[in-house]
DRENVEX-250950 format. One record per residue: residue in three letters; x, y, z of N, C-alpha, C in turn; residue number from 1. Coordinates in Angstrom, 1 decimal, always signed. Atoms other than C-alpha are relative to their C-alpha. Layout:
<sites>
site aa: ALA n.east: X n.north: Y n.up: Z ca.east: X ca.north: Y ca.up: Z c.east: X c.north: Y c.up: Z i: NUM .
...
</sites>
This chain:
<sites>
site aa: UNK n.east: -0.1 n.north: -1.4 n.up: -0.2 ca.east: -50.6 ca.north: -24.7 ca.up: +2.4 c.east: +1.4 c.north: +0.3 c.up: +0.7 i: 1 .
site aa: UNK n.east: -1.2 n.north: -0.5 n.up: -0.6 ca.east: -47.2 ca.north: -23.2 ca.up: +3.4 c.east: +0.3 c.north: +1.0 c.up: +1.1 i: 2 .
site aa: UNK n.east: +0.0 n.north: -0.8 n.up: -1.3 ca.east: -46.2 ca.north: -21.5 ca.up: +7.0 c.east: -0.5 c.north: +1.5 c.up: -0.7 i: 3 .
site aa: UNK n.east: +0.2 n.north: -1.6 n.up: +0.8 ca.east: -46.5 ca.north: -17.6 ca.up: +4.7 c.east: -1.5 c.north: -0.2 c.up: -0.5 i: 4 .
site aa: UNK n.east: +1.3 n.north: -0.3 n.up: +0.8 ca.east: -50.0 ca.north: -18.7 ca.up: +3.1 c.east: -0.9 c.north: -0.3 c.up: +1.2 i: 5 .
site aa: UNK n.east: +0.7 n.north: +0.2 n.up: -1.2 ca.east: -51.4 ca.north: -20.4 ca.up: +6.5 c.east: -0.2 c.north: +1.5 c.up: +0.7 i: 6 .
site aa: UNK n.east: -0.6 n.north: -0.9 n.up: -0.5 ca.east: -49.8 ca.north: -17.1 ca.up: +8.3 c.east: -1.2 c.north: +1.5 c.up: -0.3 i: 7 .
site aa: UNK n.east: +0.4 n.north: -1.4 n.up: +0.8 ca.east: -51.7 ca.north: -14.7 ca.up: +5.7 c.east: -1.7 c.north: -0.3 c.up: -0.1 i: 8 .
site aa: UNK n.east: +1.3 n.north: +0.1 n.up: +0.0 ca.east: -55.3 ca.north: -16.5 ca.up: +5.7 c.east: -0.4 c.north: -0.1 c.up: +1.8 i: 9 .
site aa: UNK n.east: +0.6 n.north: -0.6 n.up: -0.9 ca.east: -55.0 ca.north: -16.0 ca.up: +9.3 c.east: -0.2 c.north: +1.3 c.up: +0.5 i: 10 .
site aa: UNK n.east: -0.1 n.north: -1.4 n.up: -0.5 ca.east: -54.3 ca.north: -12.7 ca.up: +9.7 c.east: -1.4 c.north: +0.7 c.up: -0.9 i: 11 .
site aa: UNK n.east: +1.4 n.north: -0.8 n.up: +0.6 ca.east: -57.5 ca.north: -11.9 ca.up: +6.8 c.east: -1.1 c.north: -0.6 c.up: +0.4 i: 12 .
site aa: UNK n.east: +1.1 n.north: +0.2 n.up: -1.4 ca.east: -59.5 ca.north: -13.8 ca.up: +9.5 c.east: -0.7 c.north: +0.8 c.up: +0.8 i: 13 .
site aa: UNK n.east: +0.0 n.north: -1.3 n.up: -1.0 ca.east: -58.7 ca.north: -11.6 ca.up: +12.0 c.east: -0.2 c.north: +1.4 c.up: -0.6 i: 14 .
site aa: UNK n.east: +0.4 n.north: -1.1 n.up: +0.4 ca.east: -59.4 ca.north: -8.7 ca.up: +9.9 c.east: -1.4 c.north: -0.2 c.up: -0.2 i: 15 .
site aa: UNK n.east: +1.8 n.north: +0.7 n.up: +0.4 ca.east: -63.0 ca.north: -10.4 ca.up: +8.4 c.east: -0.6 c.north: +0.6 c.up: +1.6 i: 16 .
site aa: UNK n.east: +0.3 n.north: +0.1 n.up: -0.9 ca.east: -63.5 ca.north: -10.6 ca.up: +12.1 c.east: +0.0 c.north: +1.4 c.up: +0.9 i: 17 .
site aa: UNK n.east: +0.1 n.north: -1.1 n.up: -0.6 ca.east: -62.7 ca.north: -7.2 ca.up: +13.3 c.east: -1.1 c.north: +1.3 c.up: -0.9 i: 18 .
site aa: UNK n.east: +1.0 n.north: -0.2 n.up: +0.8 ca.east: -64.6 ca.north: -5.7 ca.up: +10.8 c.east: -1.4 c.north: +0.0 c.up: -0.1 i: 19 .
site aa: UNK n.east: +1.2 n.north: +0.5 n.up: -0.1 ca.east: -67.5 ca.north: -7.7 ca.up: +11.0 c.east: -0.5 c.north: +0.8 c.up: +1.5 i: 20 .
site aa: UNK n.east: +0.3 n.north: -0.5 n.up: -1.6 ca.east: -67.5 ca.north: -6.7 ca.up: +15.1 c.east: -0.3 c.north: +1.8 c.up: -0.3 i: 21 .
site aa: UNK n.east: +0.2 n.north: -1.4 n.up: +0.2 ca.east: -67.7 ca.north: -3.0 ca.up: +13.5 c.east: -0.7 c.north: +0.4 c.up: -1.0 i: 22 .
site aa: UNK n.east: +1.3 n.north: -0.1 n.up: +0.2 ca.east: -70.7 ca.north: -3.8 ca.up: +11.6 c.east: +0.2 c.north: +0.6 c.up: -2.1 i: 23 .
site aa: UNK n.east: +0.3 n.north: +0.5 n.up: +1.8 ca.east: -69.6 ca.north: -4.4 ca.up: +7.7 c.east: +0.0 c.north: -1.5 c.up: +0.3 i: 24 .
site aa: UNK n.east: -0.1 n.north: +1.5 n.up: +0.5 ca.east: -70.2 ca.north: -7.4 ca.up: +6.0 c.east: +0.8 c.north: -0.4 c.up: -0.9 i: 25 .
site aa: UNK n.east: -0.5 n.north: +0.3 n.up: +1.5 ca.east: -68.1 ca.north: -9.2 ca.up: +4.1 c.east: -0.6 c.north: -0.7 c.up: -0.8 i: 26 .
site aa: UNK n.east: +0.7 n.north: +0.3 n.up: +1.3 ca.east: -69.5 ca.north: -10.3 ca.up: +1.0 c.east: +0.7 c.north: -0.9 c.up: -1.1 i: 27 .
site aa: UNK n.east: -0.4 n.north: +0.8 n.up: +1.0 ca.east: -66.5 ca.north: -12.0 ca.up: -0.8 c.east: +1.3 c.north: +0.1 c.up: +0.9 i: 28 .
site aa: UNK n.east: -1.2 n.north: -0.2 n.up: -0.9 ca.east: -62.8 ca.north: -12.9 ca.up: +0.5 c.east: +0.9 c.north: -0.5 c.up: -1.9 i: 29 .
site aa: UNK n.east: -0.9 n.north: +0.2 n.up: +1.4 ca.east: -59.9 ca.north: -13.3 ca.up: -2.6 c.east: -0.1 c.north: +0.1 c.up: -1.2 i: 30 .
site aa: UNK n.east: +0.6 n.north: -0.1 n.up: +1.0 ca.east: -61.3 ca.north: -12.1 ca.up: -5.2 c.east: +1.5 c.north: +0.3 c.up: -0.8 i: 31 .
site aa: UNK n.east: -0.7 n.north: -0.5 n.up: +0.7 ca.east: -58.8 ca.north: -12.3 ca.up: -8.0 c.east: -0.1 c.north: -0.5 c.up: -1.5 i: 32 .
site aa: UNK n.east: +0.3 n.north: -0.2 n.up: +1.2 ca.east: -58.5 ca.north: -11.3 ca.up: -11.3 c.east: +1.6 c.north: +0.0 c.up: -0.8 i: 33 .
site aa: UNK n.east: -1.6 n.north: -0.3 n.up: +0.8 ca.east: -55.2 ca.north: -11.0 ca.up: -14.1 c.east: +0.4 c.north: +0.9 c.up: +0.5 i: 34 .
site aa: UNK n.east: -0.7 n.north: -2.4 n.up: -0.5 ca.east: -52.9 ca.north: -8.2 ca.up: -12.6 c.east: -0.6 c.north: +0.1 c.up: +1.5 i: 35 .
site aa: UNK n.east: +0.5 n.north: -0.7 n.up: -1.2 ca.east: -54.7 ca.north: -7.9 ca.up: -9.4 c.east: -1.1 c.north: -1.1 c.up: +1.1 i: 36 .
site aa: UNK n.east: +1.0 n.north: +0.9 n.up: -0.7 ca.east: -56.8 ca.north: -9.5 ca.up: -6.2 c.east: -0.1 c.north: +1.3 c.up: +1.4 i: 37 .
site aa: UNK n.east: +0.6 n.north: -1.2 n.up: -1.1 ca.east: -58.5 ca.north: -8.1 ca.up: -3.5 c.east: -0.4 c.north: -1.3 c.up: +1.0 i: 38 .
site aa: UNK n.east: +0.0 n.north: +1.0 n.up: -1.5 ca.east: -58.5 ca.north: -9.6 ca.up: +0.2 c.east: -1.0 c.north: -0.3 c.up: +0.4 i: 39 .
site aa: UNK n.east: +1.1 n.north: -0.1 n.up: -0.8 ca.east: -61.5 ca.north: -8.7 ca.up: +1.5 c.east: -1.0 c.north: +0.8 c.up: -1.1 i: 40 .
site aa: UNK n.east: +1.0 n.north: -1.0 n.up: +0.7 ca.east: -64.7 ca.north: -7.3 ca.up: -0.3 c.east: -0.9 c.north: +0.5 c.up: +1.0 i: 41 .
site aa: UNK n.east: +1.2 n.north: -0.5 n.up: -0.9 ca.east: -67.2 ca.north: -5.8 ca.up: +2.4 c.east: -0.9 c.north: +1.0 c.up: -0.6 i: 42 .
site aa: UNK n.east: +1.1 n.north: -0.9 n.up: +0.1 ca.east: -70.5 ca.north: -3.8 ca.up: +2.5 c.east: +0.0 c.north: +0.6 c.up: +1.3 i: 43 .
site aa: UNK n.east: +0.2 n.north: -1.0 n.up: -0.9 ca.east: -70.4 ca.north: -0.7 ca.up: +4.4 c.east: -1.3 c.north: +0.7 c.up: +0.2 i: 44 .
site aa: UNK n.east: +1.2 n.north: -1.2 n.up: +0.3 ca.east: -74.0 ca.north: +1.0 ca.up: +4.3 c.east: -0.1 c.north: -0.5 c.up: -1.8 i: 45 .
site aa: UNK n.east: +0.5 n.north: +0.3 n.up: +1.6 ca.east: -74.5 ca.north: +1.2 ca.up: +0.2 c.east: +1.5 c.north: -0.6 c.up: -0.4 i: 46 .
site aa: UNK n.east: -1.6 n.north: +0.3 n.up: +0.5 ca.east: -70.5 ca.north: +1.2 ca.up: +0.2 c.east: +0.5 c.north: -1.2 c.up: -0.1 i: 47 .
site aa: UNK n.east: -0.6 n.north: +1.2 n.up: +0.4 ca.east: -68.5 ca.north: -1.3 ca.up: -1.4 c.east: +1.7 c.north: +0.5 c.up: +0.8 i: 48 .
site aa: UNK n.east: -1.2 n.north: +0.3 n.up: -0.6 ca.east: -65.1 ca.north: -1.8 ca.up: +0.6 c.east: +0.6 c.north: -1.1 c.up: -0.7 i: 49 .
site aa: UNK n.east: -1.1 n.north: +0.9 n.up: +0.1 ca.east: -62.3 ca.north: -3.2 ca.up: -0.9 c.east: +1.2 c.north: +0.1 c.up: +1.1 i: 50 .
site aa: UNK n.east: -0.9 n.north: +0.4 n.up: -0.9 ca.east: -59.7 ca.north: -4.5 ca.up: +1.7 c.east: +1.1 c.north: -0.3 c.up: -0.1 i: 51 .
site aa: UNK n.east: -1.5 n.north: +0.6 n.up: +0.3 ca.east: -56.0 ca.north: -4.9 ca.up: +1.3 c.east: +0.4 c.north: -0.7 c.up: +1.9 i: 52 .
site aa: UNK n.east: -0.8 n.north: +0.1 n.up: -1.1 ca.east: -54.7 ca.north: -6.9 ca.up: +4.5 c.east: +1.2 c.north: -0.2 c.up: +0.3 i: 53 .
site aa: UNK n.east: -1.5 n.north: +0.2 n.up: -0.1 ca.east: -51.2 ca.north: -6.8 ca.up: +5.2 c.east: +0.7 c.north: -0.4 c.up: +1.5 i: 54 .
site aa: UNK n.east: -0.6 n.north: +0.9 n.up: -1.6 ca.east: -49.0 ca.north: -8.9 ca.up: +8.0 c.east: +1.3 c.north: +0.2 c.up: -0.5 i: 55 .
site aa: UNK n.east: -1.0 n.north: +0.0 n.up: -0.1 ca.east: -45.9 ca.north: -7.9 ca.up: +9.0 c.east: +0.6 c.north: -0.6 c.up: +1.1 i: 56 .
site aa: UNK n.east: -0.7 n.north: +0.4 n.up: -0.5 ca.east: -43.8 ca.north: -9.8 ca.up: +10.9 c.east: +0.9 c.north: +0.8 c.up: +1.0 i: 57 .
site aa: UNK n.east: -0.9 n.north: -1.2 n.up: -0.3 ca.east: -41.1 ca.north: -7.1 ca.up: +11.5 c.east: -0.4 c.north: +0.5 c.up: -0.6 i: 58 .
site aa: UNK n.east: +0.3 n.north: -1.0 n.up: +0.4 ca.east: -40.4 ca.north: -3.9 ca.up: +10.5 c.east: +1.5 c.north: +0.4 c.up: -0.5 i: 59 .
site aa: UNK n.east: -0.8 n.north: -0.6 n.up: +0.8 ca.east: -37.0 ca.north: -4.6 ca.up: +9.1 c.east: +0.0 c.north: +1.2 c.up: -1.7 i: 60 .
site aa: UNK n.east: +0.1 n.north: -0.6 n.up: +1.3 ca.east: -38.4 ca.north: -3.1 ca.up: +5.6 c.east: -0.9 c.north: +0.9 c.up: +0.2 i: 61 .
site aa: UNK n.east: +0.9 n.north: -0.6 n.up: -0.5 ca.east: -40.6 ca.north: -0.8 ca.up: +7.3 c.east: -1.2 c.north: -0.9 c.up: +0.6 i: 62 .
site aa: UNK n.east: +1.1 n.north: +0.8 n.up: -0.5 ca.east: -43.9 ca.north: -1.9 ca.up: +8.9 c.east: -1.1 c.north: -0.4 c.up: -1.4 i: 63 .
site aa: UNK n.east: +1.1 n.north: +0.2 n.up: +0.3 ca.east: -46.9 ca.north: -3.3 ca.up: +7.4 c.east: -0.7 c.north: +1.5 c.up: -1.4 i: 64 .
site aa: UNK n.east: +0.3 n.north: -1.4 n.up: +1.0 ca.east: -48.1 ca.north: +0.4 ca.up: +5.3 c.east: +0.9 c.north: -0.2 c.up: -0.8 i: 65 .
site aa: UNK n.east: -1.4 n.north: -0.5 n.up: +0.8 ca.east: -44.6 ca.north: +0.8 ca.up: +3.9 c.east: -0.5 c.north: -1.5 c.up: -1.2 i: 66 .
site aa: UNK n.east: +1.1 n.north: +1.4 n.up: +0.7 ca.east: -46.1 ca.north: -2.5 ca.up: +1.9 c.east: -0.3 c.north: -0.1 c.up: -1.0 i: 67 .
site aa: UNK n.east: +1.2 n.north: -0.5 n.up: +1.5 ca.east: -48.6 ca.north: -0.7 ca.up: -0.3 c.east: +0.6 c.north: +1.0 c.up: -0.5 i: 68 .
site aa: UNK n.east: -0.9 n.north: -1.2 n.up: +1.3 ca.east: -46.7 ca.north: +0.5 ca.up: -2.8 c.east: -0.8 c.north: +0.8 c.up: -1.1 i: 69 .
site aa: UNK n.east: +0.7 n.north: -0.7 n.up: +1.2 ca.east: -48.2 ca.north: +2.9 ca.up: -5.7 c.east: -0.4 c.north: -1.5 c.up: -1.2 i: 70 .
site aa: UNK n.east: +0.3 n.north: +0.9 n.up: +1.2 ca.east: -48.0 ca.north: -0.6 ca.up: -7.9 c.east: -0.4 c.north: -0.8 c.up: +1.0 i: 71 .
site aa: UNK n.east: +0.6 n.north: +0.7 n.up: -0.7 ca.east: -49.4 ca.north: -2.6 ca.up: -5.3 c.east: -1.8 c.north: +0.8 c.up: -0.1 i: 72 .
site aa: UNK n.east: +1.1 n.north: -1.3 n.up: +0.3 ca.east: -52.5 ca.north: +0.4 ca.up: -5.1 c.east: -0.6 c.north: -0.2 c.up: -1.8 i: 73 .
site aa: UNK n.east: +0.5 n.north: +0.2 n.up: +1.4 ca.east: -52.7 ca.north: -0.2 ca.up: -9.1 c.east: -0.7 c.north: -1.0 c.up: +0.5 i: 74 .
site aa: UNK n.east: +0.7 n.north: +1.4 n.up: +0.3 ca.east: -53.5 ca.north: -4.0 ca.up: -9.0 c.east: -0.7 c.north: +0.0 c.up: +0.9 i: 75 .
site aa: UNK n.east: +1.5 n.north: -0.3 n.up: -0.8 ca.east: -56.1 ca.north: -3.4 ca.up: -6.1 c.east: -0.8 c.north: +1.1 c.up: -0.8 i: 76 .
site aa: UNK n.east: +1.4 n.north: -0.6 n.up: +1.0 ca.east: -57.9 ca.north: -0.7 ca.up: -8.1 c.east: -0.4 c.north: -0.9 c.up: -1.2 i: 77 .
site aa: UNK n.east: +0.3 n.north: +0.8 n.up: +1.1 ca.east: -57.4 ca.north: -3.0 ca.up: -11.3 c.east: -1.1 c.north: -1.2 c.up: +0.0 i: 78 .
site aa: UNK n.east: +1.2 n.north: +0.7 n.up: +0.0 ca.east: -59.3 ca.north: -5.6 ca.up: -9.5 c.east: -1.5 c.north: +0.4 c.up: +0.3 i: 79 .
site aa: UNK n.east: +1.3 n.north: -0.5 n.up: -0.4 ca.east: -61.9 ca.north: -3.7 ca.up: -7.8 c.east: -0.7 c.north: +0.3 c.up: -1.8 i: 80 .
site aa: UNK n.east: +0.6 n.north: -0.5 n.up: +0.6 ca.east: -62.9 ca.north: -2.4 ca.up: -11.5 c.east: -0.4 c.north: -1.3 c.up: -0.7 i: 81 .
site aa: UNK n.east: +0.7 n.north: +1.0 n.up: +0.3 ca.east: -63.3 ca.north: -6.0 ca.up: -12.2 c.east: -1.0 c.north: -0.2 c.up: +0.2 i: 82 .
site aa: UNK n.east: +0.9 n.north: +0.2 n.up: -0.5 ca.east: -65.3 ca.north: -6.6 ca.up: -9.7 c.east: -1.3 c.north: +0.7 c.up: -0.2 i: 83 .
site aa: UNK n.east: +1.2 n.north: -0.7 n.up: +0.2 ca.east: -67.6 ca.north: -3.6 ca.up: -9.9 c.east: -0.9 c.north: -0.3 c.up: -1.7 i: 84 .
site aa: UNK n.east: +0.7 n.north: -0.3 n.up: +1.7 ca.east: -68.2 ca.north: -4.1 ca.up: -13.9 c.east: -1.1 c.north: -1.9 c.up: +0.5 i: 85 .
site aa: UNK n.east: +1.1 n.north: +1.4 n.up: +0.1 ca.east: -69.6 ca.north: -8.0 ca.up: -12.9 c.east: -0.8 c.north: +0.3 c.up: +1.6 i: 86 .
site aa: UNK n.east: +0.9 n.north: +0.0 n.up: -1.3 ca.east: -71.2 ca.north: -6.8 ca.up: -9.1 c.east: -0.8 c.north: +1.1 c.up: -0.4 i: 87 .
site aa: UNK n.east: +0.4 n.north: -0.9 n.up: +0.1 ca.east: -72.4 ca.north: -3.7 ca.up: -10.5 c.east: +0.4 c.north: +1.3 c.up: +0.9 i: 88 .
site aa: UNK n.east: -0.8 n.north: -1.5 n.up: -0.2 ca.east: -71.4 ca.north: -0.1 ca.up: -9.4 c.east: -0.4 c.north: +0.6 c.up: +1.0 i: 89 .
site aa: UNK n.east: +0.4 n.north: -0.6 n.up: -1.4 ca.east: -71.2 ca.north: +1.5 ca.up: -6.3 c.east: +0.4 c.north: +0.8 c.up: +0.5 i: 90 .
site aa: UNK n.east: -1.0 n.north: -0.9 n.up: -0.9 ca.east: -69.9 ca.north: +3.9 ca.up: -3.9 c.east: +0.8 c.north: -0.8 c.up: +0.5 i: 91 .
site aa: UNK n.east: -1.1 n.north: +1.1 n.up: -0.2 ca.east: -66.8 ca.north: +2.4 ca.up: -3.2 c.east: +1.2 c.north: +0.7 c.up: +0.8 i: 92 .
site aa: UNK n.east: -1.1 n.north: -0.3 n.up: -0.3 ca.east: -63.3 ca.north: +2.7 ca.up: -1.1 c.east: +0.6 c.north: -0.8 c.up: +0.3 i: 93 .
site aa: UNK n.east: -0.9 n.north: +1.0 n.up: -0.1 ca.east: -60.0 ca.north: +1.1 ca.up: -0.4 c.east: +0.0 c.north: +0.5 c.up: +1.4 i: 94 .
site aa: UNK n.east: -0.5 n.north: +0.3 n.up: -1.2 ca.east: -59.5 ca.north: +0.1 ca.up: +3.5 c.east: +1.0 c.north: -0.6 c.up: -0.1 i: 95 .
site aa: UNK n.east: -0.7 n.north: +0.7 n.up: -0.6 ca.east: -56.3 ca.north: -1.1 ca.up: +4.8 c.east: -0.4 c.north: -0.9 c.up: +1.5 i: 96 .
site aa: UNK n.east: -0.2 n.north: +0.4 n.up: -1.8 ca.east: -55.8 ca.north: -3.5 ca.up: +7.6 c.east: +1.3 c.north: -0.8 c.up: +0.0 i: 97 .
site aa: UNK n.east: -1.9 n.north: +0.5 n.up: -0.2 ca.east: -52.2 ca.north: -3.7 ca.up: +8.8 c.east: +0.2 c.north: -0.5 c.up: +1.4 i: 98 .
site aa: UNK n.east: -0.2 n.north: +0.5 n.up: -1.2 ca.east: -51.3 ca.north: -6.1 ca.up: +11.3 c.east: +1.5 c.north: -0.3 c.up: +0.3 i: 99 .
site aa: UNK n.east: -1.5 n.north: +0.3 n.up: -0.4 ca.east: -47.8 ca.north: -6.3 ca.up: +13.1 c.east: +0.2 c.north: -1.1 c.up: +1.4 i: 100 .
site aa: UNK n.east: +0.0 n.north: +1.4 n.up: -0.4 ca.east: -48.5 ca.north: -9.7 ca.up: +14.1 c.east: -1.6 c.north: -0.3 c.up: +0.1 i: 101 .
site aa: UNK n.east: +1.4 n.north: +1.1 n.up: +0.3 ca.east: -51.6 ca.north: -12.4 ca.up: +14.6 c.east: -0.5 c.north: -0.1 c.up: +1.4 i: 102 .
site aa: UNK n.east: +1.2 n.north: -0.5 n.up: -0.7 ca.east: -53.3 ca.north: -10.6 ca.up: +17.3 c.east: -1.0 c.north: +0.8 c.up: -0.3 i: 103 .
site aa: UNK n.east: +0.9 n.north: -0.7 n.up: +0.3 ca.east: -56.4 ca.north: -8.8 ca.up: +17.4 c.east: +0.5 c.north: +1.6 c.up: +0.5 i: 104 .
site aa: UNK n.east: -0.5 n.north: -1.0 n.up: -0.4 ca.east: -54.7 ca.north: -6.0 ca.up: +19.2 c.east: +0.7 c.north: +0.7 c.up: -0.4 i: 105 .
site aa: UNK n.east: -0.8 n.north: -1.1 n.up: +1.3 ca.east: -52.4 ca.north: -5.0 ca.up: +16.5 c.east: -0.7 c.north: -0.1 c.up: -1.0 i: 106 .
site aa: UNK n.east: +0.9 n.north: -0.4 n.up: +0.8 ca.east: -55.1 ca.north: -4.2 ca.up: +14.1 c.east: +0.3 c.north: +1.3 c.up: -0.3 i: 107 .
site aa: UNK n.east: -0.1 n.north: -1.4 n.up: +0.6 ca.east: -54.7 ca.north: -0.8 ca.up: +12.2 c.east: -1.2 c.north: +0.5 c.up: -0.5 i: 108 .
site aa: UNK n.east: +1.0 n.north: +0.5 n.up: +1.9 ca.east: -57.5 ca.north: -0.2 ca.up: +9.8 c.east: +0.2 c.north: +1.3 c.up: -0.4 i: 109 .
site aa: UNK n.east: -0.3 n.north: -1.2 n.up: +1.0 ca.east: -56.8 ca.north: +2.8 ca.up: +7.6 c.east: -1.7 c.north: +0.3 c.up: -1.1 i: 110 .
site aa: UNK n.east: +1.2 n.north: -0.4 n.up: +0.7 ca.east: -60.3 ca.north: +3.9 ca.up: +6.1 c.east: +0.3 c.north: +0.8 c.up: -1.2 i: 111 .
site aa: UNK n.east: -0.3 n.north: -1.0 n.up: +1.1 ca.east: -60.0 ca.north: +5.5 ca.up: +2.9 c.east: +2.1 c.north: +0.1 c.up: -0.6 i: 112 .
site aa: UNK n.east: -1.4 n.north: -0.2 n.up: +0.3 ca.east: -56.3 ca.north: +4.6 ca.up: +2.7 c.east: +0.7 c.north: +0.5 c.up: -1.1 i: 113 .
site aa: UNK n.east: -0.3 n.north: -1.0 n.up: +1.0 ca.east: -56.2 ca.north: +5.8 ca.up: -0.8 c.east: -1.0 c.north: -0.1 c.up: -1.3 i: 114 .
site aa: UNK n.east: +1.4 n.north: -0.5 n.up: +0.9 ca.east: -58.2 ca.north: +6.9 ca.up: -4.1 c.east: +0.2 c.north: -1.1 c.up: -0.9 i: 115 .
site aa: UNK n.east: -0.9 n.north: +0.5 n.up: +1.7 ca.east: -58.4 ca.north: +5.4 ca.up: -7.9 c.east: -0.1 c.north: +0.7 c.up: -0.6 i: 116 .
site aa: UNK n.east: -0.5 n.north: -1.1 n.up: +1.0 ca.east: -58.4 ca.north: +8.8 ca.up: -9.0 c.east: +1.2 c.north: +0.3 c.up: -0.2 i: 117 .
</sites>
């Protein structure tokens, strides 16, 4: 595993983990498909949570948000509709969790960060 993939399964640790302390479950981690993957899957209540986590380092290229680009946003909806056709259908939304480093204290989480309408 290389310092960037070590770096990135800790930081969706620490999201798993803050998360969990806020009372979803996760239910799946890496889910990936052609075109697309998804970090985190959680259960909110009936809700299906899909999770993008992002680790920024700096903020030469902006922080962490600046990140999720409109075609990054595609290939996370692309997988979620994987997912939902083989988990079955649900009320569903995209969460971010943006961290500007590999503490628990820079945690963001962006609820509803955006649609797939």
């Amino acid at each position: 595993m290389s310092t960037r993939q070590a770096k990135g399964a800790a930081a969706e640790q620490l999201a798993a983990d803050y998360l969990q302390r806020e009372g979803l479950s996760v239910i799946e981690r890496n889910f990936r498909v052609k075109g697309g993957e998804i970090d985190l899957v959680c259960r909110d209540g009936k809700a299906t949570v899909f999770v993008e986590v992002r680790l920024r380092s700096n903020s030469d290229f902006g922080g962490a948000a600046a990140s999720i680009t409109a075609a990054k946003q595609a290939r996370l909806i692309l997988a979620a509709r994987h997912w939902l056709l083989r988990h079955g259908e649900t009320p569903c939304r995209f969460d971010c969790m943006l961290l500007d480093g590999l503490e628990a204290e820079n945690i963001e989480w962006l609820r509803d960060a955006f649609s797939a309408d």
